[in-house]
VEXDREN-2710 file (C-alpha; in Angstrom, 1 decimal):
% VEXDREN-2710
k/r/px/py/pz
1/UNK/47.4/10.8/83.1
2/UNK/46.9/12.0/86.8
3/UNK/49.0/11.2/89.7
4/UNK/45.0/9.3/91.4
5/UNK/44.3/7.4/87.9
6/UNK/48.0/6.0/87.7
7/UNK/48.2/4.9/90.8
8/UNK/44.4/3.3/90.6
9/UNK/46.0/1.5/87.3
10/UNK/48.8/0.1/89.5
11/UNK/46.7/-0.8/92.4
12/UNK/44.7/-2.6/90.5
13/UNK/46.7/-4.8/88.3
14/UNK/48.7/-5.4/91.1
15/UNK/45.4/-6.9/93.6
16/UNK/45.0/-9.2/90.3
17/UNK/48.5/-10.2/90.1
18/UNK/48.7/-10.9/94.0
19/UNK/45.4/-12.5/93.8
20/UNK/46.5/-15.0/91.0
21/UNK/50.0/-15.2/92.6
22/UNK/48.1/-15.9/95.9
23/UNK/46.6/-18.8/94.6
24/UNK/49.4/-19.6/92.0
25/UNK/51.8/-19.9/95.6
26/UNK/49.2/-22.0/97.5
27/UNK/49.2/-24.4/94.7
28/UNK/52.6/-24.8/93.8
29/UNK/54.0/-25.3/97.8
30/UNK/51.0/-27.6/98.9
31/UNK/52.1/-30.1/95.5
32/UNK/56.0/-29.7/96.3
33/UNK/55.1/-30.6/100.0
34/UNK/52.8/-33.8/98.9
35/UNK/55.5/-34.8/96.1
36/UNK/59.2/-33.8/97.7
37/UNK/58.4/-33.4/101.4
38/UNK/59.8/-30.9/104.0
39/UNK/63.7/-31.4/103.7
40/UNK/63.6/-29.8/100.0
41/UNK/61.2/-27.5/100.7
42/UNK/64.0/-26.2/103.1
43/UNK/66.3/-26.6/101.1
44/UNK/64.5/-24.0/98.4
45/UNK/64.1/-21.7/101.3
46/UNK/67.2/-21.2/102.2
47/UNK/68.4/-20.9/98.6
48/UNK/66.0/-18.0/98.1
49/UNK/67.7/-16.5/101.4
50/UNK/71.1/-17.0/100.3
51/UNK/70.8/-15.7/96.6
52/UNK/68.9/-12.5/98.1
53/UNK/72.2/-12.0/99.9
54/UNK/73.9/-12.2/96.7
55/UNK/71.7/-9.0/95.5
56/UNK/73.6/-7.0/98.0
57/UNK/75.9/-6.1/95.0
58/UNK/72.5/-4.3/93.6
59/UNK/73.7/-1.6/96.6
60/UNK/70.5/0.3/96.4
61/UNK/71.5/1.3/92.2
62/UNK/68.3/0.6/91.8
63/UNK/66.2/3.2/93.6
64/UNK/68.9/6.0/93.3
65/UNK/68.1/5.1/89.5
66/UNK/64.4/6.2/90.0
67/UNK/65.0/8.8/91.8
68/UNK/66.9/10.6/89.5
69/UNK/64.4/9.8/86.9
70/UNK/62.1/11.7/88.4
71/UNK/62.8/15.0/87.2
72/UNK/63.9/14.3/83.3
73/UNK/60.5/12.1/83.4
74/UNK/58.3/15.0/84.2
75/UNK/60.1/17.4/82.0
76/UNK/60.1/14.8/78.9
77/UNK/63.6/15.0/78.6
78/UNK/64.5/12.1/76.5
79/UNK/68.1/13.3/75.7
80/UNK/69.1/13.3/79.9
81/UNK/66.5/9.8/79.9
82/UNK/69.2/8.0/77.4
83/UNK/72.4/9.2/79.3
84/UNK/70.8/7.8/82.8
85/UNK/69.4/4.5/81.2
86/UNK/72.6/4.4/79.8
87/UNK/74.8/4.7/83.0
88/UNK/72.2/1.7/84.3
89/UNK/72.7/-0.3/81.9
90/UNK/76.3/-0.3/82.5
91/UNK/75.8/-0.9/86.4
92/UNK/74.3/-3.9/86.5
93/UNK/75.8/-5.3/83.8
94/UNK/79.1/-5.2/86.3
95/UNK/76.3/-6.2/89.4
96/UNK/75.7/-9.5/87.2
97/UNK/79.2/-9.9/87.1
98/UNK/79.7/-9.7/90.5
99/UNK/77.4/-12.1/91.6
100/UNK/78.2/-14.7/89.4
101/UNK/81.7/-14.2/90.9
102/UNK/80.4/-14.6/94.9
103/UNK/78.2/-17.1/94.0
104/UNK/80.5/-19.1/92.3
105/UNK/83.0/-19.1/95.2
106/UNK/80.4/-19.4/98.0
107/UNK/79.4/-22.8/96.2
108/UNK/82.1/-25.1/97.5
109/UNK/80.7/-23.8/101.2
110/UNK/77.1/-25.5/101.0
111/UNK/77.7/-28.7/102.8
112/UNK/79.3/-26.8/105.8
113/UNK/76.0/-24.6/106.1
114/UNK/73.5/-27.5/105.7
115/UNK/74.2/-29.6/108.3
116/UNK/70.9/-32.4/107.9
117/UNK/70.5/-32.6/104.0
118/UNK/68.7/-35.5/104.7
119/UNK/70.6/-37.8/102.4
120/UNK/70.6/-34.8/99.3
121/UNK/74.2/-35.4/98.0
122/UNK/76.5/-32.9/97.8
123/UNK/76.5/-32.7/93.8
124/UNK/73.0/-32.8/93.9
125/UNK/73.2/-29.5/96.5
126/UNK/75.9/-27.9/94.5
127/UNK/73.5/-28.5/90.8
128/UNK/70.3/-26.9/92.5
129/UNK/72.3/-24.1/94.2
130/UNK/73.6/-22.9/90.8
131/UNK/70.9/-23.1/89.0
132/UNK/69.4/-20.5/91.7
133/UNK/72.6/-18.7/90.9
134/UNK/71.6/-18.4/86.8
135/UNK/68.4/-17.5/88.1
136/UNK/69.6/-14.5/89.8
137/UNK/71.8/-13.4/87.7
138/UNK/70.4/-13.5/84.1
139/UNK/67.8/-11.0/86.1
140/UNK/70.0/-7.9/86.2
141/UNK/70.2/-8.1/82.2
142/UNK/66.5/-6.4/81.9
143/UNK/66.0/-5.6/85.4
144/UNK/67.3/-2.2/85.0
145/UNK/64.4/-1.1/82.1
146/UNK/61.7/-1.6/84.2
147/UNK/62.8/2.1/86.2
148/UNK/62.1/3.6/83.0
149/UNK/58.3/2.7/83.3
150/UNK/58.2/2.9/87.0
151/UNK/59.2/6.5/86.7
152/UNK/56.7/7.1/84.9
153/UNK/54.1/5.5/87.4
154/UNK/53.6/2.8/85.0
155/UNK/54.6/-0.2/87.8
156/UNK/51.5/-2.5/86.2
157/UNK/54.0/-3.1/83.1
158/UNK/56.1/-5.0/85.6
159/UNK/53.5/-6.4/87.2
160/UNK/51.2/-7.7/84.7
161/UNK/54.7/-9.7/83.1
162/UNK/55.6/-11.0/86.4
163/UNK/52.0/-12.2/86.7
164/UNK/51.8/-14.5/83.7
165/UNK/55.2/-15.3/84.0
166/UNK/54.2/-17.1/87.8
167/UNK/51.3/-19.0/86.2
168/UNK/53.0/-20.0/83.4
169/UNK/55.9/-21.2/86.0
170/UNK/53.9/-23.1/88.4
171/UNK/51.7/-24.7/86.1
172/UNK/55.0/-25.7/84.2
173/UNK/56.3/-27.3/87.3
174/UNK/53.4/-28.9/89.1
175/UNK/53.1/-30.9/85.4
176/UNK/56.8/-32.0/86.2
177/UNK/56.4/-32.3/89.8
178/UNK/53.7/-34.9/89.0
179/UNK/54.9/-36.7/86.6
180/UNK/58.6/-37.0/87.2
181/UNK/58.6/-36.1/91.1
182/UNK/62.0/-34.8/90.2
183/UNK/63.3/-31.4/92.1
184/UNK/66.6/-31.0/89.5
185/UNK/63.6/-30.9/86.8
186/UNK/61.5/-28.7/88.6
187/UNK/64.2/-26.0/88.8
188/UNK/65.1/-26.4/85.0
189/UNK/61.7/-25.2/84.2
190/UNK/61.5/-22.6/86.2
191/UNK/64.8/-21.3/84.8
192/UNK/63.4/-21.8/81.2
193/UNK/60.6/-19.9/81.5
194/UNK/61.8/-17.1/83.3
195/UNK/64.5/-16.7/81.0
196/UNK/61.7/-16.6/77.7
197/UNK/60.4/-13.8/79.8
198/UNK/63.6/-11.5/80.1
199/UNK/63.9/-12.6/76.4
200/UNK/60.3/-10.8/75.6
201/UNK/61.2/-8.0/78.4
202/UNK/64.4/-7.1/76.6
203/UNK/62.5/-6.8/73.0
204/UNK/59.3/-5.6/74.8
205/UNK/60.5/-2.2/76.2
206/UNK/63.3/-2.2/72.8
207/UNK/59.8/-1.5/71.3
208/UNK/57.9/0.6/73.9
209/UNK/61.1/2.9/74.3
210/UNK/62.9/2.9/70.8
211/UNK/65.1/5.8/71.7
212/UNK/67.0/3.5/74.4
213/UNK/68.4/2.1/71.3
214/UNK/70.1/5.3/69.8
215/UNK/73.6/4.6/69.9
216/UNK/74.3/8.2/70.3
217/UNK/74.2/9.1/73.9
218/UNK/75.1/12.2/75.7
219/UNK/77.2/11.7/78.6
220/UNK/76.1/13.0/82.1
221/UNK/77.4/15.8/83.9
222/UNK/80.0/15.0/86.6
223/UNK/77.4/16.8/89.0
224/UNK/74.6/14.4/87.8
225/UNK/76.7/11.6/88.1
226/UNK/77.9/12.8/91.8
227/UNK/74.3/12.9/92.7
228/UNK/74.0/9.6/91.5
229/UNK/77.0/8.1/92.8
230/UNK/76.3/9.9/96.3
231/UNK/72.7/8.2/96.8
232/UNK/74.1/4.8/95.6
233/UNK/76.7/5.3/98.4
234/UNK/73.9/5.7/101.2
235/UNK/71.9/2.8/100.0
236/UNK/74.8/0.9/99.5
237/UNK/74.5/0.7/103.7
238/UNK/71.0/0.4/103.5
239/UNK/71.3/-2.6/101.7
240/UNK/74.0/-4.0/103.8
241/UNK/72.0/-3.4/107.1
242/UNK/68.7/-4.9/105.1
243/UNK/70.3/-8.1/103.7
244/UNK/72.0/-9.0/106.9
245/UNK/68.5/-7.8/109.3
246/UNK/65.7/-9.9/106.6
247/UNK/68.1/-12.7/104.6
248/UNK/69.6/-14.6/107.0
249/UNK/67.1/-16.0/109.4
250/UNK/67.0/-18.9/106.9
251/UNK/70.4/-19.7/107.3
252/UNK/71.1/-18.7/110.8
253/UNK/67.9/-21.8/111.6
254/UNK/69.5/-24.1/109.2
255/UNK/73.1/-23.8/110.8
256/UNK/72.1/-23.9/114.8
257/UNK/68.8/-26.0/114.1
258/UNK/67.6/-28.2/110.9
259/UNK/66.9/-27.1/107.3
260/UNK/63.5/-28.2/108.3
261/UNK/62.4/-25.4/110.2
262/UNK/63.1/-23.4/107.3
263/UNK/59.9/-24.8/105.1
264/UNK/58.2/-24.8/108.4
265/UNK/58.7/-21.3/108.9
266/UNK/58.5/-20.8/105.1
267/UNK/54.5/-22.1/105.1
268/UNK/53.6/-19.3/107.4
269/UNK/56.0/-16.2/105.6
270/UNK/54.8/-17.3/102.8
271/UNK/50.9/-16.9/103.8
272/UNK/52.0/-13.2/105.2
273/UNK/54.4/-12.2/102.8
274/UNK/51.2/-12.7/100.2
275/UNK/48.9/-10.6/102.3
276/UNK/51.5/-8.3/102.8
277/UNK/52.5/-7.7/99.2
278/UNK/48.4/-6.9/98.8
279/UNK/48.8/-3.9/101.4
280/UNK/52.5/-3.0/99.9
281/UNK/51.2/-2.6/96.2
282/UNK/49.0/0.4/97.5
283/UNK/51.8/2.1/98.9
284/UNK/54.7/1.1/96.3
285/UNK/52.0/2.1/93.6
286/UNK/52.2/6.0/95.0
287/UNK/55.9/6.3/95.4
288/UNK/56.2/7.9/92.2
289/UNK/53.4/10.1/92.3
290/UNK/55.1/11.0/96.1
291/UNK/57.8/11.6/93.8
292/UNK/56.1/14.4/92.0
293/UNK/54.8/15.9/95.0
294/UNK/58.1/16.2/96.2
295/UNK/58.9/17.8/93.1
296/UNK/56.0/20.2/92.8
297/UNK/53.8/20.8/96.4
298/UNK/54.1/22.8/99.4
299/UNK/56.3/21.2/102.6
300/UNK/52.2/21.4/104.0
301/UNK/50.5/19.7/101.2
302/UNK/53.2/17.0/101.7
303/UNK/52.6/16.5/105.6
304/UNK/49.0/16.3/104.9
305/UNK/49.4/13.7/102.6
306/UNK/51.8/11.9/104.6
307/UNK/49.7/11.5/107.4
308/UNK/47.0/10.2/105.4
309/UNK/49.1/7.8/104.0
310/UNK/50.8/6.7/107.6
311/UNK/47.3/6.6/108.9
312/UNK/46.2/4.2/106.3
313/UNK/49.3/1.7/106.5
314/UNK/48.8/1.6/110.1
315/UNK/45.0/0.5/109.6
316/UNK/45.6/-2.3/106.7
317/UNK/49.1/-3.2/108.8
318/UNK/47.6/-3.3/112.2
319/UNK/44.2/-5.5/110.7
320/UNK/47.0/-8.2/108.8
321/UNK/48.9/-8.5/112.0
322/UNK/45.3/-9.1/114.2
323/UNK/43.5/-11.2/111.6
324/UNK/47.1/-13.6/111.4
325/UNK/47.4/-13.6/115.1
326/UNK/44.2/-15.0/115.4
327/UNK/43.5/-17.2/112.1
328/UNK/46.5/-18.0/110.5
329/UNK/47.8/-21.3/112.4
330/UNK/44.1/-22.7/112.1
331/UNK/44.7/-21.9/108.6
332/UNK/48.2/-23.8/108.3
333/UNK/47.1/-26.7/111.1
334/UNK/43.7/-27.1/110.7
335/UNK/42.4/-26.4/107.2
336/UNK/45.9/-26.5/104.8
337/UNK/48.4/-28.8/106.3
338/UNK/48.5/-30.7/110.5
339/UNK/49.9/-30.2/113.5
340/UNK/53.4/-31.2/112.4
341/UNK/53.7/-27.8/110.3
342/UNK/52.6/-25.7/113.3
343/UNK/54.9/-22.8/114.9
344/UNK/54.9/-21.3/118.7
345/UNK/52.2/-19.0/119.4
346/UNK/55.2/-17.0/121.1
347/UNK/57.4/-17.5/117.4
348/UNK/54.2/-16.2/115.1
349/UNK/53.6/-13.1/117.9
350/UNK/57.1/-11.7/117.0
351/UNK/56.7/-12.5/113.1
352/UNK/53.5/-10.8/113.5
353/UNK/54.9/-7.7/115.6
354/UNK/57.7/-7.2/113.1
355/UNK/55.2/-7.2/110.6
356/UNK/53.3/-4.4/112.0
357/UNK/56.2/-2.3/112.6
358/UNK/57.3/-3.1/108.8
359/UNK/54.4/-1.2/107.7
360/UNK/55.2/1.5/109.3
361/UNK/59.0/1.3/107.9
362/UNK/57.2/0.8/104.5
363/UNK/55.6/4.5/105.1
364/UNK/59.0/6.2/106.1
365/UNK/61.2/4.4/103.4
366/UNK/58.6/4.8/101.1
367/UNK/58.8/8.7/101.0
368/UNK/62.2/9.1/101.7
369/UNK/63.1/7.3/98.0
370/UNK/60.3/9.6/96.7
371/UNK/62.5/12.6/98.5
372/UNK/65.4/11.4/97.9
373/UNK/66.2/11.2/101.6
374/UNK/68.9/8.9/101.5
375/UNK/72.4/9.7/103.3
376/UNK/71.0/10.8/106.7
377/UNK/70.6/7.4/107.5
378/UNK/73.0/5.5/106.0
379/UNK/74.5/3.9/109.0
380/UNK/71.9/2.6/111.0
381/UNK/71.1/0.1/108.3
382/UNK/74.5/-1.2/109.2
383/UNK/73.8/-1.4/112.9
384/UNK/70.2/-2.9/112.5
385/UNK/71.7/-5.7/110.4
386/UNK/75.0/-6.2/113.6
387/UNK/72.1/-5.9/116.5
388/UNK/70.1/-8.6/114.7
389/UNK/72.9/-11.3/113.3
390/UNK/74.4/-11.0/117.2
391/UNK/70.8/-10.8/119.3
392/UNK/69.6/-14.1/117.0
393/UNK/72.7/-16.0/116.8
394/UNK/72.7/-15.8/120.7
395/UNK/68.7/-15.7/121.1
396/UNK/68.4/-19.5/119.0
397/UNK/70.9/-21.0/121.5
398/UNK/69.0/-19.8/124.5
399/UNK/65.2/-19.7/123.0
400/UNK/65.5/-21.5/120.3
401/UNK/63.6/-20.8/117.1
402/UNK/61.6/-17.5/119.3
403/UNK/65.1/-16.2/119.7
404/UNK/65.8/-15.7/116.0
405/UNK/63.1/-12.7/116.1
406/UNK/63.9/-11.1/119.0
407/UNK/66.2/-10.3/117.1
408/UNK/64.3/-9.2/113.6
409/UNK/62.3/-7.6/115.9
410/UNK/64.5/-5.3/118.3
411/UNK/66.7/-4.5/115.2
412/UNK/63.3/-3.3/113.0
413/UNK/62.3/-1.3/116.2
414/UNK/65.5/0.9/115.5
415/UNK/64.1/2.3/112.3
416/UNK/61.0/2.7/113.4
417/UNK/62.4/5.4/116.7
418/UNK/65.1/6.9/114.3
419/UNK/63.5/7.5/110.8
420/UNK/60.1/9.3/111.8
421/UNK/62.8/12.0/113.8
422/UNK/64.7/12.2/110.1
423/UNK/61.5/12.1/107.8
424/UNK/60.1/15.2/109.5
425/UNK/63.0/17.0/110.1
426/UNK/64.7/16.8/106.7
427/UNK/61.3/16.6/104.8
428/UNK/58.8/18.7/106.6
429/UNK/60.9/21.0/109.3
430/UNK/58.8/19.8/112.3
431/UNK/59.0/17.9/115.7
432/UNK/58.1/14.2/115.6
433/UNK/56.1/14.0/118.9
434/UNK/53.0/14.2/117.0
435/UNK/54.1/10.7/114.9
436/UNK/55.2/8.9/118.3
437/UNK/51.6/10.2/120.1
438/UNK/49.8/9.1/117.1
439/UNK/51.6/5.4/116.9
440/UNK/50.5/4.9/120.7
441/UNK/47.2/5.8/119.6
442/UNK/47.3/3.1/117.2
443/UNK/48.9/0.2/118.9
444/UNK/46.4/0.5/121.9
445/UNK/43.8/0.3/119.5
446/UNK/44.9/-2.8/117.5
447/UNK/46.5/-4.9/120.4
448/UNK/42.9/-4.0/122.5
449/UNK/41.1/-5.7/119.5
450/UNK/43.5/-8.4/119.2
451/UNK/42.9/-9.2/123.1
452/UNK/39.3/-8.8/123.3
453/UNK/39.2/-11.8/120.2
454/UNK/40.8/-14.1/121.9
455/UNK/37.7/-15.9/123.9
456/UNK/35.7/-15.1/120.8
457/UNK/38.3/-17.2/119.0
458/UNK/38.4/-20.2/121.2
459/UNK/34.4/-20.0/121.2
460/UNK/34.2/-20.0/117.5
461/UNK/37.7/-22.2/116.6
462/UNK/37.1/-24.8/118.9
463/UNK/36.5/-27.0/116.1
464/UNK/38.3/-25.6/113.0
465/UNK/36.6/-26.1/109.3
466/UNK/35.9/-23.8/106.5
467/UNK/33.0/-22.3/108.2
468/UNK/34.1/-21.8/111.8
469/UNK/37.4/-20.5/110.3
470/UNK/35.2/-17.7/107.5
471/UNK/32.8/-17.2/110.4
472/UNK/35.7/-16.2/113.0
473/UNK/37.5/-14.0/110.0
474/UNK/34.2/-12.0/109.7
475/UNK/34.3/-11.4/112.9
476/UNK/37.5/-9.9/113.1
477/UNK/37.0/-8.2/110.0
478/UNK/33.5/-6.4/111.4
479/UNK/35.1/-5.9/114.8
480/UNK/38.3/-4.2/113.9
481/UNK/37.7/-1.9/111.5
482/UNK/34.7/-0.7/113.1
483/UNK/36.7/0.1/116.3
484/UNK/39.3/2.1/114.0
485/UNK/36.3/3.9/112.6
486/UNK/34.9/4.7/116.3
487/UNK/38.4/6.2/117.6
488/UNK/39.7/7.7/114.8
489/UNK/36.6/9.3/113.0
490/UNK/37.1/12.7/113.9
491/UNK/40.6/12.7/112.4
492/UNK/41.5/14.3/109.2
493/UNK/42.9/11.4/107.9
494/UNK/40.0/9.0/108.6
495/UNK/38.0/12.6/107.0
496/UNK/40.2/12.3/103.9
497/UNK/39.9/8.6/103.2
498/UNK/35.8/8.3/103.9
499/UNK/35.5/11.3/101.1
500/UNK/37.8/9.5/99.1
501/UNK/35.7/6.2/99.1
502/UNK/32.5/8.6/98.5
503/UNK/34.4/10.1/95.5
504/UNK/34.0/13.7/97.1
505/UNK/37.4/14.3/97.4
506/UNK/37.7/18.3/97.6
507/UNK/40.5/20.2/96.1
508/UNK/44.0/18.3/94.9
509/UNK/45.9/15.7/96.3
510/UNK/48.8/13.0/96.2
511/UNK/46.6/11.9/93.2
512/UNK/45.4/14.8/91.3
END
């Protein structure tokens, strides 16, 4: 199957499965908020946060596995697919041992973090926190088959499982939710079912790849295993910078303010992270196909594409982070929840900011795994992740919550200077002026829309319900992307993408 129909499969199983998950999400936090209130829903925050940092021990295995899966993959090499598999398997069967160690000994630690449990007791804390813990790491058991499929641009498997698994989950635990109102409860089931699903995962892809089974592997050479060992190495900083730059702002808030803020906060990422994960499943659905043109086009063909693909993220980025400025505390404060849930214009403007600069990250990291471009940056991870623990540890005390993403924001920034200069030096031998004249291009663009919609917005909003609020988003809609289309129509991306939609897409592609 082409490189344009597999990543058409993935995109769209994965707009169902964030559509569902969408709604599934809504659901599940507006009950929990009606039935255990805002301290808990903090209190599941910063859980999620802290058990994220325990995936550090992951150290970027797994997208040095996919890489190197690339090439056996394409050749059908089955025999050098076992030994890989193989050395995964291994891996994170020590990663789940290492987690359940640091978890285990960061428990006794929890009352010191959470300074306002709001009369949760410390047993209580320590039950719920370990149960997050199981959570975590029962996943690495079957985590590692899913690169199998991946590799072979077949991300809806994954997608499709995680799917039903989330409305099976949520259905599950709005039922308990109602009729016991009981958190510890709550958790149980959501531990239960996702452990049925690694149970069918496991015997699901024993099936779909019987020769995983074959006890009789072939070890890999030490030069394979170098390469292997080398990549893990560089994202092994990656992940530190990343986990200590986008998991702790949870805890950071909870420590210097209230575990309150956290669902606060929570309401609103979770809303964005959504709409983000729509944009994100078009560009993680192409990795691997960026993969194979890596592997099998011209340094030229490779710009091209990239600059399609840039262009795009910037357009669907740049419209999230306008339409959210604009509609999504309306959304939270007017038509989900009240003013109580309500952030700082000033807070959501540097969420929103880091946002738009993530898609741009997205862009940059995404074909660096596809070229396996991983050791030239390997320290500024690290630095990211120092510049933003020290600029929001000293920005809540001064700013308060704002100062906590000055942080995420300044820190993000770095990437976004340092990895274009890296991406098209190492991967297409050029200058990156043109990427840096081209992002101007497109943030004078999106923050002149984003201005010029702001009396149009008090106009329309100035009594928020369901139709003000749809009438005002198709506004912003109509007004946006037609300015993108007016200063960017003589491009060749813009050229690319309108033949694309026509289906008159001449000659091959990241696709074909």
């Amino acid at each position: 199957m082409g490189r344009v129909r597999q990543a058409g499969k993935n995109i769209f199983f994965g707009y169902i499965s964030n559509f569902i998950i969408l709604c599934m999400g809504f659901l599940q936090r507006t009950v929990f908020i009606g039935v255990l209130g805002e301290t808990l829903l903090g209190v599941n925050g910063l859980y999620t946060d802290i058990l994220s940092m325990l995936s550090l021990a992951e150290l970027g295995i797994g997208s040095a596995m996919n890489y190197s899966l690339y090439k056996p993959v394409a050749n059908g090499d089955q025999e050098k697919i076992k030994s890989y598999m193989g050395l995964y398997r291994k891996a994170y069967l020590a990663i789940a041992g290492v987690i359940t160690v640091i978890g285990l000994a960061l428990s006794p630690f929890l009352p010191y973090l959470i300074k306002d449990s709001g009369g949760i007791a410390v047993r209580e804390l320590t039950i719920y926190y370990l149960i997050f813990l199981f959570n975590t790491v029962s996943t690495y058991f079957v985590a590692y088959k899913y690169s199998l499929s991946n590799a072979q641009q077949r991300n809806y498997i994954q997608t499709n499982i995680a799917t039903v698994t989330k409305i099976v989950t949520v259905f599950v635990q709005i039922i308990v939710l109602l009729l016991t109102k009981n958190f510890l409860l709550y958790l149980l089931m959501q531990a239960a079912v996702e452990l049925l699903q690694k149970i069918f995962v496991s015997i699901y892809f024993n099936r779909l790849y019987p020769y995983l089974r074959d006890r009789h592997v072939q070890k890999l050479e030490k030069e394979e295993t170098a390469v292997v060992v080398t990549k893990t190495k560089a994202l092994m900083f990656h992940k530190i910078g990343d986990v200590a730059r986008l998991s702790t702002d949870s805890i950071i808030i909870t420590y210097f303010m209230n575990v309150r803020w956290v669902g606060v906060v929570g309401n609103y990422a979770m809303i964005i992270t959504y709409a983000a994960n729509f944009i994100s499943v078009i560009f993680n659905s192409v990795i691997s196909g960026f993969g194979n043109l890596v592997a099998t086009e011209s340094r030229e063909k490779q710009y091209a594409m990239f600059k399609i693909y840039r262009f795009f993220a910037c357009w669907l980025y740049g419209f999230a982070a306008v339409g959210f400025w604009l509609l999504l505390t309306p959304l939270v404060t007017g038509l989900w929840l009240n003013d109580s849930w309500a952030l700082s214009q000033t807070v959501l403007t540097l969420i929103l900011i880091d946002l738009y600069f993530k898609g741009g990250r997205v862009v940059l990291v995404n074909f660096k795994i596809a070229a396996g471009v991983f050791e030239q940056d390997k320290y500024l991870s690290l630095l990211q992740g120092l510049v933003n623990l020290v600029l929001s540890i000293a920005g809540i005390q001064y700013m308060g919550l704002a100062g906590v993403y000055v942080g995420t924001v300044v820190s993000g920034v770095m990437a976004n200077l340092l990895q274009p200069v890296i991406v098209y030096r190492d991967c297409f031998g050029r200058s990156a002026w043109t990427y840096f004249v081209d992002a101007v291009k497109y943030i004078s663009v999106i923050v002149g829309v984003a201005l010029l919609m702001v009396p149009v917005k008090h106009f329309l909003l100035a009594q928020v319900n369901v139709l003000t609020f749809i009438g005002m988003g198709a506004v912003v809609t109509v007004v946006y992307n037609m300015a993108f289309c007016l200063f960017f129509r003589r491009t060749e991306e813009f050229g690319y993408l309108w033949a694309l939609v026509k289906g008159k897409l001449p000659g091959r592609g990241v696709g074909r």
